[in-house]
N, C-alpha and C positions, 0 to 999 in steps of 0.2 A: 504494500500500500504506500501509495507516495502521498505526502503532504506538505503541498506549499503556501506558502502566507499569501502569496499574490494570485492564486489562482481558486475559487471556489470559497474564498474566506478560509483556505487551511482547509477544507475538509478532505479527506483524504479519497483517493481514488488508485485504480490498478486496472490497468490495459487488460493483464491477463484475463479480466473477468469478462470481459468481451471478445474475446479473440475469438472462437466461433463467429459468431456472428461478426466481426469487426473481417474477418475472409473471404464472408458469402457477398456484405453486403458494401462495403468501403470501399471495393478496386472502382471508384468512379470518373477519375479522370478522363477528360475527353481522351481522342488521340492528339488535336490541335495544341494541350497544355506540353506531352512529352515533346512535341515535334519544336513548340518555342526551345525548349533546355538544347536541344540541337543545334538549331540556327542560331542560335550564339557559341559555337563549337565548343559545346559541351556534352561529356557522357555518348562519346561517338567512337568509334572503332580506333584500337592500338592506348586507349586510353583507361590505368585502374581506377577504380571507382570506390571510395568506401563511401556508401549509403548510415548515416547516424540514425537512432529512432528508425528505425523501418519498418517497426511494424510485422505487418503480414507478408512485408518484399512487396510491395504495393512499384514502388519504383524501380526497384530492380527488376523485377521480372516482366515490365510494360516495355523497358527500355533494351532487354539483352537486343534486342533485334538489331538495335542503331552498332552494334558492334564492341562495346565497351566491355571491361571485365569487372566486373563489380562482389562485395564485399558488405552482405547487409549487418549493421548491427545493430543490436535493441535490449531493453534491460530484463524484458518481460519471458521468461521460459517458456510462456505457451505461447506469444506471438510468433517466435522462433520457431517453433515446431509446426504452426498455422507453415510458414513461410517454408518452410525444409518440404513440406506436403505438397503444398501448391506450386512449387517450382517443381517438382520432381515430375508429378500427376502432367506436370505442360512440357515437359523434356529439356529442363533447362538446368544447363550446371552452374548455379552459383552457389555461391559460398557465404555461411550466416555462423554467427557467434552469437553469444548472450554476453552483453555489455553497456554499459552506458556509455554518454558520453564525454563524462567525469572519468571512466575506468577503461576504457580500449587499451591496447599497450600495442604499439606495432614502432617499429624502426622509421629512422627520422626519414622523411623524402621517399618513404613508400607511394604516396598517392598522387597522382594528376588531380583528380576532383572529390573532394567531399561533399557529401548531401546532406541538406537537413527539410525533409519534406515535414508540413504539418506537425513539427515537433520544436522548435528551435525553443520555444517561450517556455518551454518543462528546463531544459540546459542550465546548467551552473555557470556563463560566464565567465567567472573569473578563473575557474580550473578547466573549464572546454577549452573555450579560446586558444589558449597556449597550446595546447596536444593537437588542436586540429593545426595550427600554422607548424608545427614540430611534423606533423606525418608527410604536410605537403612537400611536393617537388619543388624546386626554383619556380616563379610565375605560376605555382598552380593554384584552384580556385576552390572557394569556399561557397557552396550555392544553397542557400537561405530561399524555400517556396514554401506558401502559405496561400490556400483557395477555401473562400467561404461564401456561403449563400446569402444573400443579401434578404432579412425579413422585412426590412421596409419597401421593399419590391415587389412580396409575394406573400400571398394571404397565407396560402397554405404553410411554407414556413415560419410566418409567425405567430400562427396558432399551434403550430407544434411548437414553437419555443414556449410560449405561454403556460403548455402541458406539463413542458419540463418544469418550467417553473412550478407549478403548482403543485409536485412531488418532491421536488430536489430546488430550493427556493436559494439554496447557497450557490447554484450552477454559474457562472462566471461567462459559458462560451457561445452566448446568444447576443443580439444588439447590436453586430456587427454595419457597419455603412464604410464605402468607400474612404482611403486614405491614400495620400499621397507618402513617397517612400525615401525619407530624407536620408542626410549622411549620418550613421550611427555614432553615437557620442563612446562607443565601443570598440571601436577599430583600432587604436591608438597607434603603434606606430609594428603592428601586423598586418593590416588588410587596407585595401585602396578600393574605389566604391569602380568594377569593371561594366556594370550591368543595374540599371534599376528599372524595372518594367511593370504597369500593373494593366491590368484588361480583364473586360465581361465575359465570363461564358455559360453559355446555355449548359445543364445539366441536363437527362432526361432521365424521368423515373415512371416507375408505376406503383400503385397504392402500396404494394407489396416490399420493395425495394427501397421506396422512402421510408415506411415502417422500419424497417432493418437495418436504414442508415441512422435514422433518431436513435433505436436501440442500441446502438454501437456506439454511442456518445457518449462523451464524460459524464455527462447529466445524469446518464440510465445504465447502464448497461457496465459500466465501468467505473459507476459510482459504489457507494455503500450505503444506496437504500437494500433494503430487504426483499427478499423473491415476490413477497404480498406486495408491496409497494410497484414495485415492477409490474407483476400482475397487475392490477389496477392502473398504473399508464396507460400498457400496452389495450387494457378495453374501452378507454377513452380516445385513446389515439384511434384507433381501429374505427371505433365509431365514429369520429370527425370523419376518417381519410374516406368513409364509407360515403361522404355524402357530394363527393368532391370525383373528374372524370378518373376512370381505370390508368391513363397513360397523360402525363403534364412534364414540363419544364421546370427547373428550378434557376433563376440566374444566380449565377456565383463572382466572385471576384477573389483576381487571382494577383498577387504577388510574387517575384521574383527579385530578389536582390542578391546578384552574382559580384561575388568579392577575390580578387585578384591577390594572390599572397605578395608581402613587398619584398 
């Protein structure tokens, strides 16, 4: 169980309790999101890859095709194992470890690109930082992505944040509106700002599927409400999603801030 002050008011939460469902229902990126991390020649053929936070291999395993060799790591033993399953089940050799990003331990200038998909803000700063600019190569990058649904755009996700709220009222990772992506007051004299890009994208879902991405959420599924708690979301959510079409859009917005080692 993690617990940090800045996120959820401290209340504690663990990935691994969603990892099932965070498998089936979280691989959502378009193709359009992996293909931007490309066109800024990144995570592209002849190049290693250590993936931070990964999760399920959400990023690794979308990306093996662009040619890269990548390296996922994450703290959680059951995402790990989600990720060893679902790369295998698709006939993909990569390679995953159980680690944070406080505790990796690899030789210096092993990496061309580090990733930190949808995880950066969980990260210790002041002990990441260092090891990630310690692993990279001469000029290699550090790439910071983060895509979130905009509820002031879309009824239906902001009535499901609402729900979350109204079981898990400490939840932190709703509220979300467009931001602009400045120079981090954190770089100090490790990273140079190579890449700041942010842009809309359509998601698609069906009742089903968004069901199973709310579920996979800090809020629910990874929080430490109780199985009844849970239960009772998910008959409320259910009944909303019931009333709303089989197959809709969600817009998102996406971030990317690709950081060039100095």
């Amino acid at each position: 169980m993690i617990n940090n002050k800045y996120i959820d008011h401290g209340k504690g939460f663990d990935w691994g309790l969603a990892s099932k469902d965070y498998a089936k229902y979280r691989d959502i990126y378009p193709d359009a999101f992996y293909q931007k991390i490309v066109d800024m020649g990144l995570c592209t053929k002849g190049q290693h890859v250590l993936d931070l936070g990964t999760g399920t291999g959400v990023l690794p395993r979308n990306m093996a095709n662009f040619g890269a060799s990548f390296l996922g790591a994450d703290i959680s033993e059951n995402q790990i194992a989600q990720a060893i399953e679902l790369s295998k089940a698709s006939g993909l050799d990569i390679d995953y470890i159980v680690a944070s990003a406080e505790s990796f331990d690899f030789r210096d200038k092993t990496f061309d690109v580090v990733t930190a998909c949808q995880c950066f803000m969980y990260f210790d700063k002041a002990v990441a930082l260092p090891k990630i600019y310690k692993v990279l190569k001469d000029d290699g990058h550090f790439v910071v992505l983060f895509m979130v649904w905009l509820p002031f755009e879309s009824e239906i996700a902001k009535t499901s944040e609402d729900l979350v709220l109204k079981y898990n009222p400490s939840w932190t990772g709703g509220g979300f509106m467009r931001y602009e992506i400045g120079t981090p007051d954190w770089l100090g004299d490790m990273f140079e700002v190579a890449n700041a890009i942010t842009y809309d994208i359509n998601v698609p879902f069906t009742r089903e599927t968004w069901h199973g991405r709310m579920k996979a959420c800090r809020g629910i599924g990874a929080s430490s409400l109780s199985a009844g708690e849970i239960a009772a979301w998910e008959e409320d959510h259910l009944t909303y999603l019931a009333t709303q079409p089989e197959a809709f859009d969600i817009l998102h917005y996406v971030s990317v801030l690709d950081l060039r080692k100095k």
